[in-house]
N, CA, C and O of each residue as an XYZ file, in Angstrom:
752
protein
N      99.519    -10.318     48.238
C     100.818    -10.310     47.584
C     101.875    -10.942     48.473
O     102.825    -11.585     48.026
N     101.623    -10.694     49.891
C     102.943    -11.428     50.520
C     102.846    -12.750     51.011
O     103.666    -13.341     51.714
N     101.467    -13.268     50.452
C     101.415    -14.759     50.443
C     101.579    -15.973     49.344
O     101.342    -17.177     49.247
N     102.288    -14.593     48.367
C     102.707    -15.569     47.441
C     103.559    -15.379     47.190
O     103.659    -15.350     45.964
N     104.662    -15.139     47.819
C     106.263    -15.377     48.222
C     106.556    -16.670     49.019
O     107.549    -17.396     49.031
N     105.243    -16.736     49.756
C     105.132    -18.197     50.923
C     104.258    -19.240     50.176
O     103.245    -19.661     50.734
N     104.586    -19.656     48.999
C     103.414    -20.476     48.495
C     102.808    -21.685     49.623
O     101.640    -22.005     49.845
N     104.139    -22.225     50.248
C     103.517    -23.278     51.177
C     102.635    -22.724     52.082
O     101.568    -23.328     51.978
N     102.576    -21.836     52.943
C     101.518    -20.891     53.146
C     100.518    -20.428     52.728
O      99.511    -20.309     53.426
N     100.605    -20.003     51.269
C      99.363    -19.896     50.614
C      98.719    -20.814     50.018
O      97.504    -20.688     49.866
N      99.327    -21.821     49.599
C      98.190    -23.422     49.490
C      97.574    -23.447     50.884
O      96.357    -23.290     50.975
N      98.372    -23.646     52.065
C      97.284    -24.059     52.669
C      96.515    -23.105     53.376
O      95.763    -23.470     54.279
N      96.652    -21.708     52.993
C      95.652    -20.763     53.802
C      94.435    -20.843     52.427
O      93.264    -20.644     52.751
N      94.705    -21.098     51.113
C      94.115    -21.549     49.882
C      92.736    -22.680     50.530
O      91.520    -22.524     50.425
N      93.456    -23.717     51.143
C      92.622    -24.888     51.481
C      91.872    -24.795     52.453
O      90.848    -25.476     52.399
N      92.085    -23.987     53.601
C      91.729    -23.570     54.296
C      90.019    -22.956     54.356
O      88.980    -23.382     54.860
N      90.441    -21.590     53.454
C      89.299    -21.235     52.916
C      88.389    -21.850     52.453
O      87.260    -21.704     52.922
N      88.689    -22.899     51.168
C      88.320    -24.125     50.417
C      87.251    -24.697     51.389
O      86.050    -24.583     51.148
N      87.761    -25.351     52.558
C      87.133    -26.315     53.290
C      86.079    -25.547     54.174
O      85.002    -26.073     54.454
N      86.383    -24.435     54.555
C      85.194    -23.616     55.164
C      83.766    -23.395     54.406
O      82.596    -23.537     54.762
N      84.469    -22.937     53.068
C      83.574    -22.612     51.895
C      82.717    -23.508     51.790
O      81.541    -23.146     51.844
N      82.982    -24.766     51.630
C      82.416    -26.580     51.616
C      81.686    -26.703     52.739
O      80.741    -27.492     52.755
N      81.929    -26.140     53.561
C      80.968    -26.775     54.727
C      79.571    -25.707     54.794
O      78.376    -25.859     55.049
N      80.457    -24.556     54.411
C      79.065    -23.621     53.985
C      77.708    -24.055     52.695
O      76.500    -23.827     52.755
N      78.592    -24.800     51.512
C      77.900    -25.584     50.841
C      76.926    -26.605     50.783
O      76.011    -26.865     50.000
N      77.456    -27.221     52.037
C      76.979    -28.200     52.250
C      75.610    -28.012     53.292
O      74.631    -28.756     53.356
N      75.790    -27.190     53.809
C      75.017    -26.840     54.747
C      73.601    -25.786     53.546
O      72.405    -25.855     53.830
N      74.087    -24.977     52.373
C      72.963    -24.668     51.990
C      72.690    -25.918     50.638
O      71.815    -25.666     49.809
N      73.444    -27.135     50.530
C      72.329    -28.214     50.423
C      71.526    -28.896     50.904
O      70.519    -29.448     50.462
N      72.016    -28.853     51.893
C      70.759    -29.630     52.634
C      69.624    -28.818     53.300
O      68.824    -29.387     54.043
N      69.542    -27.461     53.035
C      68.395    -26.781     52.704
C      67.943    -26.790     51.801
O      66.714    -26.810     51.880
N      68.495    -26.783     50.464
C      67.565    -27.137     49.471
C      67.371    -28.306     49.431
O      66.226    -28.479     49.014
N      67.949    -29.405     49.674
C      67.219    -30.698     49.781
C      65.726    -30.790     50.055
O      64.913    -31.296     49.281
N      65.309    -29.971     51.844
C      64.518    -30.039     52.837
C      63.472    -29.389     52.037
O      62.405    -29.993     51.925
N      63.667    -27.844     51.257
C      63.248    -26.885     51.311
C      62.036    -27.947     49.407
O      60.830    -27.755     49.253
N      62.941    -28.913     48.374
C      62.729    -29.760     47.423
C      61.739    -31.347     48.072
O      60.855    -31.894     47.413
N      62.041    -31.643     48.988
C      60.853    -32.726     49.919
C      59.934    -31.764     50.325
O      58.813    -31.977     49.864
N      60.036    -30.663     51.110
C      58.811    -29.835     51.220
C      57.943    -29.625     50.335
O      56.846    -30.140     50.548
N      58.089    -28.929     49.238
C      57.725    -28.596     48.130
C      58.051    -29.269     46.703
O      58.834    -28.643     45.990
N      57.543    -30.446     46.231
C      58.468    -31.096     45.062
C      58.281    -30.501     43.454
O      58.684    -31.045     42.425
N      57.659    -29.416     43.563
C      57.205    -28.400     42.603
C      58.564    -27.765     42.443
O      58.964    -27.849     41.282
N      59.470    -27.095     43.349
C      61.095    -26.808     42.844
C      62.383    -27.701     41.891
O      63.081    -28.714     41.858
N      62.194    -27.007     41.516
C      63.472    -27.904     40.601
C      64.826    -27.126     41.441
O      64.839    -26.221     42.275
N      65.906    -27.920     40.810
C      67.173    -27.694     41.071
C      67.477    -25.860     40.798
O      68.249    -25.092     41.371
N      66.555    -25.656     39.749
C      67.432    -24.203     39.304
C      66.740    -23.096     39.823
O      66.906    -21.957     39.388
N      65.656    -23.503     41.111
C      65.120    -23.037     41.808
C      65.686    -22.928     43.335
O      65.345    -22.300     44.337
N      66.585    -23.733     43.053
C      67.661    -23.269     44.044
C      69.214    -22.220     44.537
O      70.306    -22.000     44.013
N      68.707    -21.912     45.469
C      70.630    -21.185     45.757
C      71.756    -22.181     45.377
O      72.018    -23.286     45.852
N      72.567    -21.211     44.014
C      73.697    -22.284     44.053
C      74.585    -21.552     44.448
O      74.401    -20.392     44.818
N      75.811    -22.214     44.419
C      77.390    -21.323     45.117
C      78.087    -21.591     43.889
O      78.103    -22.669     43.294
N      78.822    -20.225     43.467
C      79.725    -20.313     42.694
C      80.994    -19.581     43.229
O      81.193    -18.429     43.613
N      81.800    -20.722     43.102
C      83.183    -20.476     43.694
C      84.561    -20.370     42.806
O      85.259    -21.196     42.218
N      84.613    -18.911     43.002
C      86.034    -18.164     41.600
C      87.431    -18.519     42.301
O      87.565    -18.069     43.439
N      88.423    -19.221     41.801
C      89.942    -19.305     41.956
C      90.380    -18.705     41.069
O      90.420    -19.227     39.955
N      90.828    -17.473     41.274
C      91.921    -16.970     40.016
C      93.409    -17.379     40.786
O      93.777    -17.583     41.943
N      93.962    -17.370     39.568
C      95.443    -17.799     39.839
C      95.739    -19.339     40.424
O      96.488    -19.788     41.291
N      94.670    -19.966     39.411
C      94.746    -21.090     39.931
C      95.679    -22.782     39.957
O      95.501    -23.960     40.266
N      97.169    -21.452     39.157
C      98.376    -22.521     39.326
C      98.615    -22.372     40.194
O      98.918    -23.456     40.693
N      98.707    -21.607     40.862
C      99.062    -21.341     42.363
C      99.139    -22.904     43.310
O     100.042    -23.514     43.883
N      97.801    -23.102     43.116
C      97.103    -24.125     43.729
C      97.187    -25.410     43.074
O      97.213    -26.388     43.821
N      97.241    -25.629     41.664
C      97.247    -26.936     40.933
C      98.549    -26.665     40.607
O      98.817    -25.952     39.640
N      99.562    -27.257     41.455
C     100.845    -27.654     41.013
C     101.434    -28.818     41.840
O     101.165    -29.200     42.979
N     102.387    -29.299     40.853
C     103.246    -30.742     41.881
C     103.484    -30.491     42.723
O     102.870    -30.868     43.721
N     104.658    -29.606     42.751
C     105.158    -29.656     44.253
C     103.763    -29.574     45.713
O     104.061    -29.249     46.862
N     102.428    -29.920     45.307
C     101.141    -30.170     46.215
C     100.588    -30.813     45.874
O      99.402    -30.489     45.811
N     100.918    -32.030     45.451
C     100.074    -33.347     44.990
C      98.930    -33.595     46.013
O      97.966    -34.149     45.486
N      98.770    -33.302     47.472
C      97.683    -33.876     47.446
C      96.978    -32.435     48.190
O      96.177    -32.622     49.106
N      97.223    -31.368     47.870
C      96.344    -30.512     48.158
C      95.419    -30.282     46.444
O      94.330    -29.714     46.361
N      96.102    -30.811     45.367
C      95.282    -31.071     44.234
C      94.304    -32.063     43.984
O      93.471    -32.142     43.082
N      94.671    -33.168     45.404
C      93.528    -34.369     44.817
C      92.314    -33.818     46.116
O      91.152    -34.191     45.951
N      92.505    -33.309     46.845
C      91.761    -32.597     47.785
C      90.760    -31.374     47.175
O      89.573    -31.068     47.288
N      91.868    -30.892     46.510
C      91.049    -29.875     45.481
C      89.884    -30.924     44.220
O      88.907    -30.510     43.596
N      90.152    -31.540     44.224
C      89.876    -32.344     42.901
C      88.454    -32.700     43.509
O      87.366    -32.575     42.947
N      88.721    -33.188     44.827
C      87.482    -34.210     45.979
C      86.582    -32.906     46.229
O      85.403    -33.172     45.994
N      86.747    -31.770     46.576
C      85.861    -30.694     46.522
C      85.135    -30.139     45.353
O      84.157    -29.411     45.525
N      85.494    -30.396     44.376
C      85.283    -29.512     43.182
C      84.243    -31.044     42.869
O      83.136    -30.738     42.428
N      84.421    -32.278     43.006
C      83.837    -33.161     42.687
C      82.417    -33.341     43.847
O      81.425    -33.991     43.517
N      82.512    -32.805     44.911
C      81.501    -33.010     46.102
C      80.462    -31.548     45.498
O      79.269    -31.423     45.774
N      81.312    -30.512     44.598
C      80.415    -29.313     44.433
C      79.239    -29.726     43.704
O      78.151    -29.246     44.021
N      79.326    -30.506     42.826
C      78.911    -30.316     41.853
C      77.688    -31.172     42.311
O      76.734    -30.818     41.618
N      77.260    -32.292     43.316
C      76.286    -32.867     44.040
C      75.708    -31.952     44.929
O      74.797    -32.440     45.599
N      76.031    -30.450     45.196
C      75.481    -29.856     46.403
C      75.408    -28.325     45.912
O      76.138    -27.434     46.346
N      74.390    -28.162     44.920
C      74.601    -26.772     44.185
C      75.241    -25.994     44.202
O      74.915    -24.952     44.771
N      76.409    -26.130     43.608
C      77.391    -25.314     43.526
C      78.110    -25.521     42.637
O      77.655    -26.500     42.046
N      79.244    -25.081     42.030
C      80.428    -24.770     41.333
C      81.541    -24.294     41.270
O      81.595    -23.717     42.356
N      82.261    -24.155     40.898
C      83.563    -23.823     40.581
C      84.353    -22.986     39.104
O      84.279    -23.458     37.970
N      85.085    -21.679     39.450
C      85.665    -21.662     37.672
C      87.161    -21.337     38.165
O      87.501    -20.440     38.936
N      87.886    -22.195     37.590
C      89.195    -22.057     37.838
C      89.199    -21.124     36.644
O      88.340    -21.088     35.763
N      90.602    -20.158     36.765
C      91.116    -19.308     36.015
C      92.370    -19.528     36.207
O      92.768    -19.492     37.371
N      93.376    -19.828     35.065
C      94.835    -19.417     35.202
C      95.176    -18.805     33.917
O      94.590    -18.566     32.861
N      96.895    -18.566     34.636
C      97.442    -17.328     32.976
C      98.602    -18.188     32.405
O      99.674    -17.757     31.980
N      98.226    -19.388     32.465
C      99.331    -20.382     31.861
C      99.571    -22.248     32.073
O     100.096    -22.850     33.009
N      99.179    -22.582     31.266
C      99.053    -24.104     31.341
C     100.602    -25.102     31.297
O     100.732    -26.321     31.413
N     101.684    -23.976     31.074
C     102.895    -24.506     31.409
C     103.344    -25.077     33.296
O     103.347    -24.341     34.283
N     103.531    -25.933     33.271
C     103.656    -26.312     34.737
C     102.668    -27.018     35.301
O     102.964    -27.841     36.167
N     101.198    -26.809     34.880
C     100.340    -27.097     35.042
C      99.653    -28.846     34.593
O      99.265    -29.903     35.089
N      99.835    -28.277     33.565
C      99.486    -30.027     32.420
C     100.956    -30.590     31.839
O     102.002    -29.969     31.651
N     100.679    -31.813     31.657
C     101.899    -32.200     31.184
C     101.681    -33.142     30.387
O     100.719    -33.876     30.611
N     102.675    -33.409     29.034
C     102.356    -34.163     28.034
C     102.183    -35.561     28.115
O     102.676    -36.114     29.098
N     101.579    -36.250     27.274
C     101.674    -37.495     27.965
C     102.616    -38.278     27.687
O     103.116    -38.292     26.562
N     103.101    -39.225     28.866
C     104.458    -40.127     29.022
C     105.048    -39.577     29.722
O     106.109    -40.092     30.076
N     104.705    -38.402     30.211
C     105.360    -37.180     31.331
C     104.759    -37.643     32.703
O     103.642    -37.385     33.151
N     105.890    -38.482     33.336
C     105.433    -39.103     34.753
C     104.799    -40.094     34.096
O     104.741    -40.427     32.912
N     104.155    -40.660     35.494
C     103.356    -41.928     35.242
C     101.817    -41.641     35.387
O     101.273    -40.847     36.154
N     101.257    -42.475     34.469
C      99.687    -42.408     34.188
C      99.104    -42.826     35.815
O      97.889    -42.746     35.991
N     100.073    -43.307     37.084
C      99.144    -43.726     37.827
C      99.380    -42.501     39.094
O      98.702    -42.454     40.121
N     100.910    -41.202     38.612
C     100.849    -39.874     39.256
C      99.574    -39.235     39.768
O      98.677    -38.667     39.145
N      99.758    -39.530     41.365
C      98.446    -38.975     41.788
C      98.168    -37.198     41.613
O      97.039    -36.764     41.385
N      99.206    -36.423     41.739
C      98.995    -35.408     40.585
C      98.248    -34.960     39.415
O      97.256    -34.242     39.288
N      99.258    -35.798     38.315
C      98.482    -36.362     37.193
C      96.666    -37.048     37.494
O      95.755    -36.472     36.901
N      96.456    -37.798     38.071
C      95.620    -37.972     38.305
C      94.225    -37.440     38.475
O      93.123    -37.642     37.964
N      94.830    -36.536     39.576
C      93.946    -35.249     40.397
C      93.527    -34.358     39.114
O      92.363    -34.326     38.716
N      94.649    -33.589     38.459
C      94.325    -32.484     37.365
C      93.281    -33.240     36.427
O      92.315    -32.676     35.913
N      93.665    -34.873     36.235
C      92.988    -34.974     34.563
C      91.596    -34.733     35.692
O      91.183    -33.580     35.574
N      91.013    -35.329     36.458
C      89.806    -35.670     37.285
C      89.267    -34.039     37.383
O      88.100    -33.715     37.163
N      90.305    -33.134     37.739
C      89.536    -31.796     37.732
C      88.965    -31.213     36.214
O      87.929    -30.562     36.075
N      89.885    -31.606     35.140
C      89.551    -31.228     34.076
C      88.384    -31.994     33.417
O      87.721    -31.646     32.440
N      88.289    -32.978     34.072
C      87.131    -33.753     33.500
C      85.823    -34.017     34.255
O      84.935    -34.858     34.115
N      86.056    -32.816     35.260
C      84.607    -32.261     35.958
C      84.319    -31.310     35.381
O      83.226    -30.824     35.673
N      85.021    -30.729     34.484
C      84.757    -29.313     33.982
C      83.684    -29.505     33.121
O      84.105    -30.083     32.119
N      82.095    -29.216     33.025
C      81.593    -29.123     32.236
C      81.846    -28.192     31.188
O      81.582    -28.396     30.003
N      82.402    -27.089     31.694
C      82.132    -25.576     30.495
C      83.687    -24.906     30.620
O      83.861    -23.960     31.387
N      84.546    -25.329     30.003
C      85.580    -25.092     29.712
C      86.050    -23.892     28.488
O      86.044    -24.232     27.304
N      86.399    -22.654     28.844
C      86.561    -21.518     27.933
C      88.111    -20.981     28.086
O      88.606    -20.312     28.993
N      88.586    -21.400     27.124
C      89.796    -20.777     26.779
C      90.064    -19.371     25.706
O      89.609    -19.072     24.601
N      91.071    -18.685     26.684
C      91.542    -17.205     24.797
C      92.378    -18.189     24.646
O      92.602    -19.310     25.103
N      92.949    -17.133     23.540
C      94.415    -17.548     22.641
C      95.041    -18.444     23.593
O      94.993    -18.324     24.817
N      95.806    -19.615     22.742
C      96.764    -20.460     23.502
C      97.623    -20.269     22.889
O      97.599    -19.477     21.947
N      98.606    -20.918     23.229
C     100.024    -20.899     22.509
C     100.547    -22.275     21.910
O     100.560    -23.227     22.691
N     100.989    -22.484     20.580
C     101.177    -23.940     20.530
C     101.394    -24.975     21.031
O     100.844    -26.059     20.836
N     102.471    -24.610     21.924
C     103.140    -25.467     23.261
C     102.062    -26.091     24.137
O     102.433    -27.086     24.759
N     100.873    -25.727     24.298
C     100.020    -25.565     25.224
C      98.940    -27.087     24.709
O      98.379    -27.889     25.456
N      98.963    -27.031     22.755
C      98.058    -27.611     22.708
C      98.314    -28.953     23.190
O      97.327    -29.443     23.738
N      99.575    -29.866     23.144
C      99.712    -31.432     23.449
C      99.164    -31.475     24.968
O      98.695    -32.498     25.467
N      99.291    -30.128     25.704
C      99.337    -30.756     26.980
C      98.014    -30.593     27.727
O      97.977    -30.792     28.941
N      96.848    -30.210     26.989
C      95.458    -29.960     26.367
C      94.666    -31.064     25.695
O      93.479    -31.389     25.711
N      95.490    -31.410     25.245
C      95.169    -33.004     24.507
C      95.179    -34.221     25.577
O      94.283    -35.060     25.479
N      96.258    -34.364     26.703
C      96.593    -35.458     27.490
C      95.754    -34.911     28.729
O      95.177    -35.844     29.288
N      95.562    -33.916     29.207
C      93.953    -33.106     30.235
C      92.761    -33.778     29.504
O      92.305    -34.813     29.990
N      92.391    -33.423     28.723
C      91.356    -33.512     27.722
C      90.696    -34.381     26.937
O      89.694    -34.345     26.223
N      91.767    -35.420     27.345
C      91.522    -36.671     26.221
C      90.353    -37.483     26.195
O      90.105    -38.298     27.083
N      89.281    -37.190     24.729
C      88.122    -38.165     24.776
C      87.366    -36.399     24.559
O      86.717    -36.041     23.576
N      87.549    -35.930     25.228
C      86.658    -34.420     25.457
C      87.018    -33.173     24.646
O      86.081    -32.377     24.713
N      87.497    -32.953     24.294
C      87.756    -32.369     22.948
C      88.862    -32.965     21.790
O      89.718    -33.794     22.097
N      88.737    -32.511     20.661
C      89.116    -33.510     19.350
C      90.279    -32.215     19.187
O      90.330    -31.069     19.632
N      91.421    -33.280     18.056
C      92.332    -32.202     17.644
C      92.326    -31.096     17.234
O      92.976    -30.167     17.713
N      91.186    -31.018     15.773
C      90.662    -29.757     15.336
C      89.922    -28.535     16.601
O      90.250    -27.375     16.851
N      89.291    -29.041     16.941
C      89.104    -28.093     18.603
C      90.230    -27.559     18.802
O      90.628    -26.459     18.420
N      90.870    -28.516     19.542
C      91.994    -27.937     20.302
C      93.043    -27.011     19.136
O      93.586    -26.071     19.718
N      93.299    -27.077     18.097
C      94.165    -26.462     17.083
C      93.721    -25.206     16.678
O      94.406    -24.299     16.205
N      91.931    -25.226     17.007
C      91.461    -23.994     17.079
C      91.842    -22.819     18.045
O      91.396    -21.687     17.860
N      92.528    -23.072     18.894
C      92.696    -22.255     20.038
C      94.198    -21.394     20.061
O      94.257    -20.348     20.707
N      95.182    -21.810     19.451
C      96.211    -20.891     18.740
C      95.516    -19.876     17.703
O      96.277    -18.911     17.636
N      94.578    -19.699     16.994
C      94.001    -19.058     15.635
C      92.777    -18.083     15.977
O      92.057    -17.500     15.166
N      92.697    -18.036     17.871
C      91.687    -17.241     17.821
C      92.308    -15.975     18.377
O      93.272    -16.065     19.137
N      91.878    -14.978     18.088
C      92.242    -13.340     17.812
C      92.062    -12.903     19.415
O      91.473    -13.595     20.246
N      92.668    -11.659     19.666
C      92.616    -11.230     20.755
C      90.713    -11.086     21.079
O      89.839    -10.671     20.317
N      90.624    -11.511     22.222
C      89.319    -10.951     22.396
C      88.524    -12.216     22.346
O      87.653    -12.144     23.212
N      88.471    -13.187     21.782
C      87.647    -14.254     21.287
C      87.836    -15.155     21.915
O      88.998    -15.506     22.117
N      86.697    -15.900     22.484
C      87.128    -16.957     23.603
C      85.960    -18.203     22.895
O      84.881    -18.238     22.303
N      87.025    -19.130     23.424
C      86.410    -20.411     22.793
C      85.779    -21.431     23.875
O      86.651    -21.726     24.693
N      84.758    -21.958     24.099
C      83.608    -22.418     25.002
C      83.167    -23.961     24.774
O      82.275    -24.198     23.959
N      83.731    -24.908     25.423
C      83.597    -26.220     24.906
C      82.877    -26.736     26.115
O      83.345    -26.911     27.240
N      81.318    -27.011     25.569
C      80.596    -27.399     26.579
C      80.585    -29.112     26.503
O      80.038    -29.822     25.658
N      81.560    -29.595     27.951
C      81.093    -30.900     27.441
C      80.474    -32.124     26.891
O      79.461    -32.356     27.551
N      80.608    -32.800     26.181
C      79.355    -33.731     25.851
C      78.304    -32.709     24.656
O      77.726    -33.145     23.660
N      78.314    -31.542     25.068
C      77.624    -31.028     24.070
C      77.962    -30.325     22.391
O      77.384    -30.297     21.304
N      79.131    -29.864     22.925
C      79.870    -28.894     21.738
C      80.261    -27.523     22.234
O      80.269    -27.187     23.418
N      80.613    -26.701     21.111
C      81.897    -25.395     21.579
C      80.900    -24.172     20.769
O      80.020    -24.620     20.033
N      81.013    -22.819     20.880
C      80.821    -21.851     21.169
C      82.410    -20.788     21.001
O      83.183    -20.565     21.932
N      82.544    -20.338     19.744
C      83.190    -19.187     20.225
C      82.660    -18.006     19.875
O      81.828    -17.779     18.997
N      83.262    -17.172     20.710
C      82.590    -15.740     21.166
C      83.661    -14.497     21.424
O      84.829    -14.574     21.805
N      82.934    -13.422     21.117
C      83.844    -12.424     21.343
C      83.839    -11.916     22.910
O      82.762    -12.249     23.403
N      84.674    -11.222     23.871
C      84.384    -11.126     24.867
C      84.339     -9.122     24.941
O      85.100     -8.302     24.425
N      83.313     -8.967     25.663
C      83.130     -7.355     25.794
C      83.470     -7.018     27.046
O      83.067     -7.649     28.024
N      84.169     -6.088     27.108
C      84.559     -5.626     28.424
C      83.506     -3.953     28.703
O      83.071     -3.145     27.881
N      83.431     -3.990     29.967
C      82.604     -2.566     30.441
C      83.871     -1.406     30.302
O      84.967     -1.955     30.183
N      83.906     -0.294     30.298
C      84.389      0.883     30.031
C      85.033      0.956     31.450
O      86.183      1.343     31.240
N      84.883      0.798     32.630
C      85.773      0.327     34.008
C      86.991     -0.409     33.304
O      88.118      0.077     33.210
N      86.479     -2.040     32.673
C      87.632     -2.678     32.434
C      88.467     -2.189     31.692
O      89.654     -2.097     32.005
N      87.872     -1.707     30.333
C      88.665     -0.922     29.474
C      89.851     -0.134     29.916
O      91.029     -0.267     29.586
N      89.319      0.675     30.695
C      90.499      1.113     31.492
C      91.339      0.537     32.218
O      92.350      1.237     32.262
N      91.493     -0.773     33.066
C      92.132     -1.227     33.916
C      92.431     -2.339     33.001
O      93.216     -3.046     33.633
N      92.215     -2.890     31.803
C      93.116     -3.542     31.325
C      93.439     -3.581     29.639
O      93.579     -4.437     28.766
N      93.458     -2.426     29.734
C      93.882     -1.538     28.486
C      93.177     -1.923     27.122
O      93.693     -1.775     26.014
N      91.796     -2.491     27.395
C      90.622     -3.072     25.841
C      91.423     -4.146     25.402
O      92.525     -4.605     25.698
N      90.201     -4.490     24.319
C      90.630     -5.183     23.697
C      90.422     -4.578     22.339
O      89.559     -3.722     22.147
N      91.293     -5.069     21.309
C      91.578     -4.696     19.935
C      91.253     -5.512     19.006
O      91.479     -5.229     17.829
């Protein structure tokens, strides 16, 4: 909590982590590399992968840190060659995305976000808010269609919508355990 009064502080104690994490990655790829020439009977999903959770991840993807986002962007893009992953989570796409003609198409910002959003294979959104969808559309563009995206104001508390790239979408209800229930008051 008191490092996010210091955001400039907490980006880079954010990146920090980030880059440690990466080298830890990297290091259990190239065991499975060794471990896949040893044995060529393993497949990929026979391997240790790393999955790496950012909640609050405007925190971190915002302008005022243009290039701790294209840094972010260069990691999240190196994950995905070295078994591993990434799921960003945020609680608001205001600030975040921006419509298009907003800045310039060659904003390395701009840039960075569309590049993160368009590593995203498995993209799951709840409820959006109208405002949300244009700037969803200019992230997104080519990768989900209007009707998609218009779907995402119309879905009910609880229901999350799952757009697997290249492949198609999935919506679903989400169940919480009787712990969560309590700590974030169910869903209805």
């Amino acid at each position: 909590a008191g490092l996010k009064s210091s955001p400039n502080l907490l980006n880079a104690q954010i990146l920090s982590v980030l880059s440690l994490v990466s080298a830890d990655i990297l290091n259990n790829s190239k065991k499975c590399q060794q471990l896949r020439r040893e044995n060529p009977s393993l497949s990929e999903m026979d391997m240790l992968h790393y999955i790496v959770n950012i909640s609050d991840a405007q925190t971190l993807i915002n302008p005022k840190f243009e290039s701790s986002v294209t840094l972010l962007a260069d990691i999240i893009d190196s994950m995905g060659d070295n078994y591993a992953g990434v799921v960003l989570s945020v609680n608001s796409l205001q600030g975040l995305l921006f419509e298009e003609g907003a800045g310039s198409h060659k904003d390395p910002y701009i840039l960075a976000v569309k590049r993160i959003f368009g590593l995203m294979q498995y993209r799951v959104f709840a409820q959006t808010d109208e405002t949300s969808i244009p700037l969803l559309a200019n992230a997104l563009a080519g990768s989900m269609n209007q009707s998609e995206l218009e779907t995402l104001p119309r879905l009910s508390r609880g229901q999350l919508f799952m757009n697997i790239a290249g492949v198609g979408n999935i919506v679903f209800n989400q169940q919480l355990l009787q712990s969560e229930n309590v700590r974030y008051g169910g869903i209805e």
